[in-house]
N, CA, C, O and CB atoms as a CASP TS submission, in Angstrom:
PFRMAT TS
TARGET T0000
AUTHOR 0000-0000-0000
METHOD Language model
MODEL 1
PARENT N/A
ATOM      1  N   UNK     1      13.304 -89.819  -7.000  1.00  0.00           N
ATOM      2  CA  UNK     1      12.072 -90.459  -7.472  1.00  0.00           C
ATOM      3  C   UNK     1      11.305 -89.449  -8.327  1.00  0.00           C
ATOM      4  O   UNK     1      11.174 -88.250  -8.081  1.00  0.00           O
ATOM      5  CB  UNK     1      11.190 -90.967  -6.268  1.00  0.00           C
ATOM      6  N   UNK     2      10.771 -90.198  -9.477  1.00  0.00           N
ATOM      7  CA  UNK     2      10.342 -88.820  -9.991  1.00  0.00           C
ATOM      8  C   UNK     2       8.701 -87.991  -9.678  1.00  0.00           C
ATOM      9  O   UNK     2       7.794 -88.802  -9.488  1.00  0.00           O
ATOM     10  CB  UNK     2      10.486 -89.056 -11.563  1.00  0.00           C
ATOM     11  N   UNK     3       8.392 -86.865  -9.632  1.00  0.00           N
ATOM     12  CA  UNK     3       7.335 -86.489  -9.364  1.00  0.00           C
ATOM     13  C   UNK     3       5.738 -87.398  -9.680  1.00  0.00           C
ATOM     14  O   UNK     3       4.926 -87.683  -8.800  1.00  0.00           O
ATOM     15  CB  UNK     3       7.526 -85.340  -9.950  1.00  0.00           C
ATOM     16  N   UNK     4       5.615 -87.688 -10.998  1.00  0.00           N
ATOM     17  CA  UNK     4       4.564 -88.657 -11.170  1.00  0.00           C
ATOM     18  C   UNK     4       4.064 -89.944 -10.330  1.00  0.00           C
ATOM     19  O   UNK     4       2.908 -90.353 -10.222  1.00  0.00           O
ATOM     20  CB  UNK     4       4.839 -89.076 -12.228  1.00  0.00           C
ATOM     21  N   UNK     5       5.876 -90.755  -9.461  1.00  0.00           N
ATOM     22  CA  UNK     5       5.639 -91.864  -8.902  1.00  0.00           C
ATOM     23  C   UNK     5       5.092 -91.055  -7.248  1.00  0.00           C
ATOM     24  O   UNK     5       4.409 -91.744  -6.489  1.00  0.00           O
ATOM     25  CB  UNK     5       7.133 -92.981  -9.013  1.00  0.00           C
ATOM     26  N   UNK     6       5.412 -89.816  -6.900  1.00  0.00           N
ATOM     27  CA  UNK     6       5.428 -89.072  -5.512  1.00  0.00           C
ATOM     28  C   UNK     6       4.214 -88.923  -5.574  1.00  0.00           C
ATOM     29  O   UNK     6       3.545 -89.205  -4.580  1.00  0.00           O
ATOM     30  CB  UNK     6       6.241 -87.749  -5.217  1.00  0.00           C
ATOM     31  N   UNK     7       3.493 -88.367  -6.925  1.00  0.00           N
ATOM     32  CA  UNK     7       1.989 -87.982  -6.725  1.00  0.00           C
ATOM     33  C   UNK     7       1.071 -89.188  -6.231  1.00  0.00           C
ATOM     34  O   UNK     7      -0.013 -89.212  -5.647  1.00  0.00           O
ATOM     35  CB  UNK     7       1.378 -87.437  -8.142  1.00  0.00           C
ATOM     36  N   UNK     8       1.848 -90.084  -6.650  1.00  0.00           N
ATOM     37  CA  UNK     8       0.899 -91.151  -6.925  1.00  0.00           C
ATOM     38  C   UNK     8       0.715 -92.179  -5.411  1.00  0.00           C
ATOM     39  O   UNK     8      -0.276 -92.768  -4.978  1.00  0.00           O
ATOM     40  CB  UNK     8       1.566 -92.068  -8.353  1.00  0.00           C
ATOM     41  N   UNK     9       2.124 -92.077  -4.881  1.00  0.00           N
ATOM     42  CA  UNK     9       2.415 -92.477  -3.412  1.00  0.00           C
ATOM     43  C   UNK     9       1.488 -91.463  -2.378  1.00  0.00           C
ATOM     44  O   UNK     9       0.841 -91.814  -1.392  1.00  0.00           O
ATOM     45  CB  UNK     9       4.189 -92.283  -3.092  1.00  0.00           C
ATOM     46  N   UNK    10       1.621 -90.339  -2.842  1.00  0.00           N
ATOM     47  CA  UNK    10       0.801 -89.212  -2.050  1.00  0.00           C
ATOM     48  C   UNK    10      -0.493 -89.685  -1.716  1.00  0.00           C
ATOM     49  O   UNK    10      -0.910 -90.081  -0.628  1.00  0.00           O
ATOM     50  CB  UNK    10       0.598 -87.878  -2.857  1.00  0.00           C
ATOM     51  N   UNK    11      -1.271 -89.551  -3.197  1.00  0.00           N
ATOM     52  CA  UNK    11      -2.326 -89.889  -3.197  1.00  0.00           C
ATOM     53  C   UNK    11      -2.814 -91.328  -2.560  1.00  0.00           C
ATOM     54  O   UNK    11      -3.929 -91.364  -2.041  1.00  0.00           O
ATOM     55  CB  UNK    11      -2.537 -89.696  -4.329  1.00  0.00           C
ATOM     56  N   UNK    12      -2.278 -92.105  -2.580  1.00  0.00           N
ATOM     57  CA  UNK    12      -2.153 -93.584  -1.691  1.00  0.00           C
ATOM     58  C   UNK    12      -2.269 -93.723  -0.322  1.00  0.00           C
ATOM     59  O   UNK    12      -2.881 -94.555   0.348  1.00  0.00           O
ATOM     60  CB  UNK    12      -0.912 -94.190  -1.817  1.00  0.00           C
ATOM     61  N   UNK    13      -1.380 -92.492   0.082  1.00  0.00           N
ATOM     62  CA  UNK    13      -1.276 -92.764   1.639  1.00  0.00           C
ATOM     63  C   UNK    13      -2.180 -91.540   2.138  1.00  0.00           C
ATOM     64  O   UNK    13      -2.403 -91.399   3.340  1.00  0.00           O
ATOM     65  CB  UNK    13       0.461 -92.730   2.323  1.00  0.00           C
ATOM     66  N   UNK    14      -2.616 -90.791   1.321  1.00  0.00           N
ATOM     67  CA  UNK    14      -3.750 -89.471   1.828  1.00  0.00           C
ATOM     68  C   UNK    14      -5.201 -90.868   2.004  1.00  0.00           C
ATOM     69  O   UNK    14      -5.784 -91.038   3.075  1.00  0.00           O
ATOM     70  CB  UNK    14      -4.157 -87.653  -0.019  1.00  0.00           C
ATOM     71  N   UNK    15      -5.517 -91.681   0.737  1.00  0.00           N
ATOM     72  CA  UNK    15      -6.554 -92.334   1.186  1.00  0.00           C
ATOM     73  C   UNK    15      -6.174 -92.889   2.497  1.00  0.00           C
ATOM     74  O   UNK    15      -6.864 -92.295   3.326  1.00  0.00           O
ATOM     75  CB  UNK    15      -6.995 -93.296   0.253  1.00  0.00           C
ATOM     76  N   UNK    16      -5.480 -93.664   3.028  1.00  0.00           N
ATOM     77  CA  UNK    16      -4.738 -94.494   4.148  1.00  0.00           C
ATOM     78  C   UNK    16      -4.919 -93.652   4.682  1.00  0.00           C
ATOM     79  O   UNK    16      -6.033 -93.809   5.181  1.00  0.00           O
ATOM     80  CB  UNK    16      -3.410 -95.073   4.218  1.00  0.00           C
ATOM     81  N   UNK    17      -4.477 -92.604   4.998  1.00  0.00           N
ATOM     82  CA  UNK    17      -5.325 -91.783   6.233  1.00  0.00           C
ATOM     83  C   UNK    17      -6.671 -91.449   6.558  1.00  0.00           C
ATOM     84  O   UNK    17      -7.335 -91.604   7.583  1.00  0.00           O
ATOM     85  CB  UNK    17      -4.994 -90.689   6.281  1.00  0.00           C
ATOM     86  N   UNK    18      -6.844 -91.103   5.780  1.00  0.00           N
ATOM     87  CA  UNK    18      -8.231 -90.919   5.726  1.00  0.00           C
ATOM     88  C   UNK    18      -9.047 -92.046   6.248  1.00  0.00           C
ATOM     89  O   UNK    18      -9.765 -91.777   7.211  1.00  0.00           O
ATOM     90  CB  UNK    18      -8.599 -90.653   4.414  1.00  0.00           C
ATOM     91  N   UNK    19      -9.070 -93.530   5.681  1.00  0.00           N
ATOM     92  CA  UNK    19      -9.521 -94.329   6.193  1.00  0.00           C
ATOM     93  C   UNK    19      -9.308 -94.789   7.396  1.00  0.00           C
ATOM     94  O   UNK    19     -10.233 -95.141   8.128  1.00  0.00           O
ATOM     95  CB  UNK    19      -9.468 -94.914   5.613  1.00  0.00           C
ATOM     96  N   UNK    20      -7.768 -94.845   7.812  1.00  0.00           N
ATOM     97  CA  UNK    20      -7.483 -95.207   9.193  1.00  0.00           C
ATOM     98  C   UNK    20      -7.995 -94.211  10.532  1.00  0.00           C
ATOM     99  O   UNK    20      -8.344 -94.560  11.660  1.00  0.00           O
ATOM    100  CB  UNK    20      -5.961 -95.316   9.195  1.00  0.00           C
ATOM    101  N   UNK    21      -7.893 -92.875   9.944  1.00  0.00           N
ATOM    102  CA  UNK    21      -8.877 -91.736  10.687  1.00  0.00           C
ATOM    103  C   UNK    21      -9.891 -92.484  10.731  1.00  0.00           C
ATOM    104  O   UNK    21      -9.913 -93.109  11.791  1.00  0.00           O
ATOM    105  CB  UNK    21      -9.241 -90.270   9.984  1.00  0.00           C
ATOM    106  N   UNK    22     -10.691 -92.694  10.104  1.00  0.00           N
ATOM    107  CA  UNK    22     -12.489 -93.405  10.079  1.00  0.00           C
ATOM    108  C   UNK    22     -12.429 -94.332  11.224  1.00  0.00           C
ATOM    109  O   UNK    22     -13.132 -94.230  12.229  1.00  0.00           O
ATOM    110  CB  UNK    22     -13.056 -94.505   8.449  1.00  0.00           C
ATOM    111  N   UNK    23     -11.358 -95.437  10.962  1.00  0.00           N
ATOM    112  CA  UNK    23     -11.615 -96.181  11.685  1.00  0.00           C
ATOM    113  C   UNK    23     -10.870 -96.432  12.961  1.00  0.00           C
ATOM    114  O   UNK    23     -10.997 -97.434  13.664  1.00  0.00           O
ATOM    115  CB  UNK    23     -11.715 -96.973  11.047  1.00  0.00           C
ATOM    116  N   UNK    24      -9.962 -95.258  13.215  1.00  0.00           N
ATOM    117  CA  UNK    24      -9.179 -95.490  15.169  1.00  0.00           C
ATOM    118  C   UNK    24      -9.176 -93.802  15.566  1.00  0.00           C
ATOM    119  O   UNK    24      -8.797 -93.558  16.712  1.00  0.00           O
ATOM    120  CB  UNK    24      -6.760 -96.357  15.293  1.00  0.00           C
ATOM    121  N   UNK    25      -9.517 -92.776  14.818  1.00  0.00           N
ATOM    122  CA  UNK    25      -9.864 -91.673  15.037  1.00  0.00           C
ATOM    123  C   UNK    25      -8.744 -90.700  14.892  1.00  0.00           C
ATOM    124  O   UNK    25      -7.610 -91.067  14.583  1.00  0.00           O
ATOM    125  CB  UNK    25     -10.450 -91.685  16.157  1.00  0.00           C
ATOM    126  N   UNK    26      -9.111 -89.288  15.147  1.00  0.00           N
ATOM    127  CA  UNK    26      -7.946 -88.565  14.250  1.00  0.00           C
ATOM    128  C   UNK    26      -6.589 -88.346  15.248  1.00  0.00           C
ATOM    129  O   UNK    26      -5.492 -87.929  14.874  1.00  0.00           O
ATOM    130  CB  UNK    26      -8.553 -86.885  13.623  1.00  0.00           C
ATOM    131  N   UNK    27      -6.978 -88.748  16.633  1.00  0.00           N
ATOM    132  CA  UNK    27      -6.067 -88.509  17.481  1.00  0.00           C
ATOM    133  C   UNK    27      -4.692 -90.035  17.598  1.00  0.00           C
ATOM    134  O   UNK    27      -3.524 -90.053  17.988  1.00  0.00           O
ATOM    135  CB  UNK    27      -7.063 -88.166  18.902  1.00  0.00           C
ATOM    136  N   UNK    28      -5.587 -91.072  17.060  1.00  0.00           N
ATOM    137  CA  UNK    28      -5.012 -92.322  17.320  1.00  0.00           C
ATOM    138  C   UNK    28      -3.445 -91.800  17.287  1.00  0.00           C
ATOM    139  O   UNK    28      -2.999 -90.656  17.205  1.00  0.00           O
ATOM    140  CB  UNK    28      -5.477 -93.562  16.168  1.00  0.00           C
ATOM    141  N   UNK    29      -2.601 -93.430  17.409  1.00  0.00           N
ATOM    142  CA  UNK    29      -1.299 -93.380  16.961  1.00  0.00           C
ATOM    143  C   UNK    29      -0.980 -93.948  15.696  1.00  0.00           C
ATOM    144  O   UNK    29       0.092 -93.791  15.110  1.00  0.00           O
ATOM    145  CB  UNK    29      -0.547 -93.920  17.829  1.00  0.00           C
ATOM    146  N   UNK    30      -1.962 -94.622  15.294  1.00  0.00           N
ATOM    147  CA  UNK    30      -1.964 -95.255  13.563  1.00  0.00           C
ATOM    148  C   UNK    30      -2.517 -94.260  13.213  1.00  0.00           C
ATOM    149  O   UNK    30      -2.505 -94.469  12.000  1.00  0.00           O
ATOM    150  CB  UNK    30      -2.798 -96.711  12.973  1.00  0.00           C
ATOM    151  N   UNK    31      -3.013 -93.302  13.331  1.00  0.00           N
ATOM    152  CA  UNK    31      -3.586 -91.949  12.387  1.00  0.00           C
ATOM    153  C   UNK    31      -2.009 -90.936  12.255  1.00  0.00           C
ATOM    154  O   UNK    31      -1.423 -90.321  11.365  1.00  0.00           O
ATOM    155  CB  UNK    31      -5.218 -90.817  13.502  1.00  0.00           C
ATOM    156  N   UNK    32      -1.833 -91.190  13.540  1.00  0.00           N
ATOM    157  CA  UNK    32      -0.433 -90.029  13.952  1.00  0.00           C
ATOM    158  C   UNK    32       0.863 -90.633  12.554  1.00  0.00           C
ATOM    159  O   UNK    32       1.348 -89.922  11.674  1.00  0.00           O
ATOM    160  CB  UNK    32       0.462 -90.496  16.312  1.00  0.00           C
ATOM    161  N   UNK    33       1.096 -91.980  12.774  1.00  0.00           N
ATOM    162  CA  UNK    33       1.913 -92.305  11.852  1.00  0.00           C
ATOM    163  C   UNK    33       1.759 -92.504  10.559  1.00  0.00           C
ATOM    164  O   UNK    33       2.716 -92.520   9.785  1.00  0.00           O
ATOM    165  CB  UNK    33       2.322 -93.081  12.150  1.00  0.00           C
ATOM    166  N   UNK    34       0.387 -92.695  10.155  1.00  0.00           N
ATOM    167  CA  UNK    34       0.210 -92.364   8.641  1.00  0.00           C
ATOM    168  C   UNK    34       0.343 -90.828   8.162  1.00  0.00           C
ATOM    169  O   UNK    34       0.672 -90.365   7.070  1.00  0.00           O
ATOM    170  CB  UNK    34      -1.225 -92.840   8.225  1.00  0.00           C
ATOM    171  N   UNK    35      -0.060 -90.154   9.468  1.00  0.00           N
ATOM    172  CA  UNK    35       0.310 -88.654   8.930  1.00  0.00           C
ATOM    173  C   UNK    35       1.571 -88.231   8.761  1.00  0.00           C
ATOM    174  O   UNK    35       1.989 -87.596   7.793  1.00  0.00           O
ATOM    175  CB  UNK    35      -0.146 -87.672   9.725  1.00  0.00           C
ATOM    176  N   UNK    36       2.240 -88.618   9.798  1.00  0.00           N
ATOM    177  CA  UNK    36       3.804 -88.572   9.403  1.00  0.00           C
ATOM    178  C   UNK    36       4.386 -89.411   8.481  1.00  0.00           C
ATOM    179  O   UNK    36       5.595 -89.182   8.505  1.00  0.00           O
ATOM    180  CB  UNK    36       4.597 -88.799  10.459  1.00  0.00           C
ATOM    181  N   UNK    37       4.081 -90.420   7.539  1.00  0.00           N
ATOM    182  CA  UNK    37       4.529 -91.153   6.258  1.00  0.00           C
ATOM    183  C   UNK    37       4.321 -89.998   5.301  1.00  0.00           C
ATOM    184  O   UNK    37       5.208 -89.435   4.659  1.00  0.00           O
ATOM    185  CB  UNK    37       3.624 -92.599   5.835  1.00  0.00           C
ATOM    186  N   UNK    38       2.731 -89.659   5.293  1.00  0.00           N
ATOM    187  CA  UNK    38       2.536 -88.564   4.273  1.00  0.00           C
ATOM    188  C   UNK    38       3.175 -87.345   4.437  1.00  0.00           C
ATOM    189  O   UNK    38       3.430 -86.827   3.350  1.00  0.00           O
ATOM    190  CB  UNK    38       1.250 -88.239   4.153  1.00  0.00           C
ATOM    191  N   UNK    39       3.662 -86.447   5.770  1.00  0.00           N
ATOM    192  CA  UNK    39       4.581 -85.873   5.090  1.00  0.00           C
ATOM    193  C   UNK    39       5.831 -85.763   4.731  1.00  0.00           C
ATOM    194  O   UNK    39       6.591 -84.846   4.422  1.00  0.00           O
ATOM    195  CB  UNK    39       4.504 -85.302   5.256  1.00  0.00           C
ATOM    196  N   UNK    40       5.882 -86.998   4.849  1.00  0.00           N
ATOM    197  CA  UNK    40       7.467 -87.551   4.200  1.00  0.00           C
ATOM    198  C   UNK    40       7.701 -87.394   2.621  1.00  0.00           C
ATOM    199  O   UNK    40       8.673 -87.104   1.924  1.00  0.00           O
ATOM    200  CB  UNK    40       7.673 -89.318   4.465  1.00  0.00           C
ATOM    201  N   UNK    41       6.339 -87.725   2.378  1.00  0.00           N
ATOM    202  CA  UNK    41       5.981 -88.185   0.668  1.00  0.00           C
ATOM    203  C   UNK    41       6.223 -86.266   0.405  1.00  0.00           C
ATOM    204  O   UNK    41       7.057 -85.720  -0.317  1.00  0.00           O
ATOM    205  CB  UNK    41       3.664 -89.189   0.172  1.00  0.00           C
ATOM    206  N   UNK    42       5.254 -85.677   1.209  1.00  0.00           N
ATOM    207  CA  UNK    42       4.677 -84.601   1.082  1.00  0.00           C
ATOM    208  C   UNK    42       6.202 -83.507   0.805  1.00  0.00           C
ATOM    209  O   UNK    42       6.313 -82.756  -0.164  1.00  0.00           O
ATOM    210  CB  UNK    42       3.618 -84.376   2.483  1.00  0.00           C
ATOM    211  N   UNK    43       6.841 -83.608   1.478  1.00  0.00           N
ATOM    212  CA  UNK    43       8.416 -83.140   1.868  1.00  0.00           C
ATOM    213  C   UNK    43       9.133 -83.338   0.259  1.00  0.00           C
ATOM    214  O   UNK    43       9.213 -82.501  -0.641  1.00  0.00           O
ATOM    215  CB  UNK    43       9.317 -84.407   3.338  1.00  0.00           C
ATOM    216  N   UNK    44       9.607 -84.771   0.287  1.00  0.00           N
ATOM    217  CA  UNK    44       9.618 -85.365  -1.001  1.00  0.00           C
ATOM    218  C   UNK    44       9.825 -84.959  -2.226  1.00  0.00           C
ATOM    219  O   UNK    44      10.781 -85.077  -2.993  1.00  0.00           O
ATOM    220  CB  UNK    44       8.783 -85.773  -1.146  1.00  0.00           C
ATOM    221  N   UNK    45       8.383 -84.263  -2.335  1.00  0.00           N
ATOM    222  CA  UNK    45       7.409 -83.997  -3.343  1.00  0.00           C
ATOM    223  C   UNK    45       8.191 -82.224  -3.859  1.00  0.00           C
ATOM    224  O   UNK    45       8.531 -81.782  -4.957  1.00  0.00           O
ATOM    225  CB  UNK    45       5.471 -84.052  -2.510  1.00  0.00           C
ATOM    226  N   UNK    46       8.218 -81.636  -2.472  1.00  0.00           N
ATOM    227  CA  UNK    46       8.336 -80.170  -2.615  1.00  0.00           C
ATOM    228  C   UNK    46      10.001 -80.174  -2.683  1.00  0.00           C
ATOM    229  O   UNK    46      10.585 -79.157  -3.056  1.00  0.00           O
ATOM    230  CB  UNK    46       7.560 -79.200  -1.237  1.00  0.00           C
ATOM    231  N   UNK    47      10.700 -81.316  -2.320  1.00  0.00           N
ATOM    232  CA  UNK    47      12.196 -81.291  -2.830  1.00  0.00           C
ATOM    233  C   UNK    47      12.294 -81.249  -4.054  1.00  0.00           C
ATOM    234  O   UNK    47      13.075 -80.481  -4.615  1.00  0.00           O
ATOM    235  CB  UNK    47      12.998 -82.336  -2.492  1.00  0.00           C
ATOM    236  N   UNK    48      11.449 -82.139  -4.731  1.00  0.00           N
ATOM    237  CA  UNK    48      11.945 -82.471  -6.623  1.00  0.00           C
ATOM    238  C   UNK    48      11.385 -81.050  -7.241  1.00  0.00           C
ATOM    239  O   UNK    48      11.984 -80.387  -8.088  1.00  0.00           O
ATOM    240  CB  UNK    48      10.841 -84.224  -7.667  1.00  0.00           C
ATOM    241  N   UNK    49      10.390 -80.788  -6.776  1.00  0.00           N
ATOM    242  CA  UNK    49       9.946 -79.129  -7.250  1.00  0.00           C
ATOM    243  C   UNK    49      10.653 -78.382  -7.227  1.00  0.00           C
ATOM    244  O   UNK    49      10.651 -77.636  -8.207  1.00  0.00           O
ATOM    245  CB  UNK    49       9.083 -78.402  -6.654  1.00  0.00           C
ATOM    246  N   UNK    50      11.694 -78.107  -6.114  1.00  0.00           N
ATOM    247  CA  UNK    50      12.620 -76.808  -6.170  1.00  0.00           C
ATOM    248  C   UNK    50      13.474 -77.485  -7.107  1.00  0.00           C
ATOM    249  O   UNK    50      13.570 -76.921  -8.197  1.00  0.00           O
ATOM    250  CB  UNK    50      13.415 -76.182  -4.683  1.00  0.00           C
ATOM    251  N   UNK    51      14.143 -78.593  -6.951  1.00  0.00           N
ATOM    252  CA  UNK    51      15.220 -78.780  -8.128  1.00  0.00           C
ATOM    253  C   UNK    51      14.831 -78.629  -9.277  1.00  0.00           C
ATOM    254  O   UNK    51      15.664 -78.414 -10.158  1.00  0.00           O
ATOM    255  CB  UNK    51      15.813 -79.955  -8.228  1.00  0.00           C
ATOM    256  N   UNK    52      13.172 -78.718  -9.638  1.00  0.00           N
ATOM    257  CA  UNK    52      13.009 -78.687 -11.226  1.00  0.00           C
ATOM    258  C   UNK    52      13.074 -77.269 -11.522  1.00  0.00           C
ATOM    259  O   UNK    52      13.282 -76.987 -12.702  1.00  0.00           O
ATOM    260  CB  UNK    52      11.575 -79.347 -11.832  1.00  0.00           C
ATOM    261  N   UNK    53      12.939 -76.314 -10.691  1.00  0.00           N
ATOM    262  CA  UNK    53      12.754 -75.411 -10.756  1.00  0.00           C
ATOM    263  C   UNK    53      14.246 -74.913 -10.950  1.00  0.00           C
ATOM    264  O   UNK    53      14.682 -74.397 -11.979  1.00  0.00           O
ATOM    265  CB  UNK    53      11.925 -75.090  -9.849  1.00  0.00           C
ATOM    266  N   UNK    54      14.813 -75.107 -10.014  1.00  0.00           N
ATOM    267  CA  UNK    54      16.470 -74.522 -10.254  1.00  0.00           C
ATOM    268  C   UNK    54      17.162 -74.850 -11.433  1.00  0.00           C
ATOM    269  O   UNK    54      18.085 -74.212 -11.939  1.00  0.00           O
ATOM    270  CB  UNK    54      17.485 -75.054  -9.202  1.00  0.00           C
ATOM    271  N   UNK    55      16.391 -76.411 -12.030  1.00  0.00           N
ATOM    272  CA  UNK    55      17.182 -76.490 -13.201  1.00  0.00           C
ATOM    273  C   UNK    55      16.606 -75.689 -14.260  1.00  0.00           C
ATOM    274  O   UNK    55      17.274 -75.448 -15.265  1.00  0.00           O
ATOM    275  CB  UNK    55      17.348 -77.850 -13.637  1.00  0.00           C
ATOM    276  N   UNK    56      15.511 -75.287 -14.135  1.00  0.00           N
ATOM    277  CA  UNK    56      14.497 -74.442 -15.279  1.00  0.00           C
ATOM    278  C   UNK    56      15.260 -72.888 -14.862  1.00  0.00           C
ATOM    279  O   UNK    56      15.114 -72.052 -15.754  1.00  0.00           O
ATOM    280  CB  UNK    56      12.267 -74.540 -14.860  1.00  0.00           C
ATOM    281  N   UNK    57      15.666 -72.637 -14.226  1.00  0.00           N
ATOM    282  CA  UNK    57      16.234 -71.507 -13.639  1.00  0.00           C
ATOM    283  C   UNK    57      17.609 -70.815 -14.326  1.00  0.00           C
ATOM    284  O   UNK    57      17.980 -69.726 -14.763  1.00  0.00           O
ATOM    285  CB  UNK    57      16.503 -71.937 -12.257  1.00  0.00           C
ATOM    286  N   UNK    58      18.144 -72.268 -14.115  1.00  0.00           N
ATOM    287  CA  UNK    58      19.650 -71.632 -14.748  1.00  0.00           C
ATOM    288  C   UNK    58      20.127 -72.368 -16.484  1.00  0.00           C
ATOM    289  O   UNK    58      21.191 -72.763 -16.962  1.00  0.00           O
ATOM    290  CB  UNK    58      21.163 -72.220 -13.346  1.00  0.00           C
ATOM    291  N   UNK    59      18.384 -72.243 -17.122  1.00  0.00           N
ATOM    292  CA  UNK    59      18.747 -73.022 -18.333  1.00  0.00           C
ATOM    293  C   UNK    59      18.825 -71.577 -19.253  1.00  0.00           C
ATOM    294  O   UNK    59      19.114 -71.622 -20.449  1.00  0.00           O
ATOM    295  CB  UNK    59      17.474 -74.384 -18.865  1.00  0.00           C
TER
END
């Protein structure tokens, strides 16, 4: 997926937390699992980075 669509998912589910924090608190289990979606995205995100990087690497 490319980085632009990851930022953009990121940023999506950082609000979604944030709000669902507001409203069942930071300990909930809907807080717990939006945090773990985001660092899925978050993970993701820092995979396509090293590859851009490796390909910038061995150009």
């Amino acid at each position: 997926m490319p980085k632009r669509n990851l930022l953009i998912l990121i940023e999506q589910k950082r609000m979604e937390l944030v709000d669902t924090v507001a409203k069942t608190g930071l300990n909930s289990a809907a807080a717990m699992k939006v945090s773990r979606e985001l660092d899925t995205l978050l993970n993701a995100y820092q995979r396509e980075q090293g590859k851009q990087q490796k390909q910038s690497a061995s150009r």
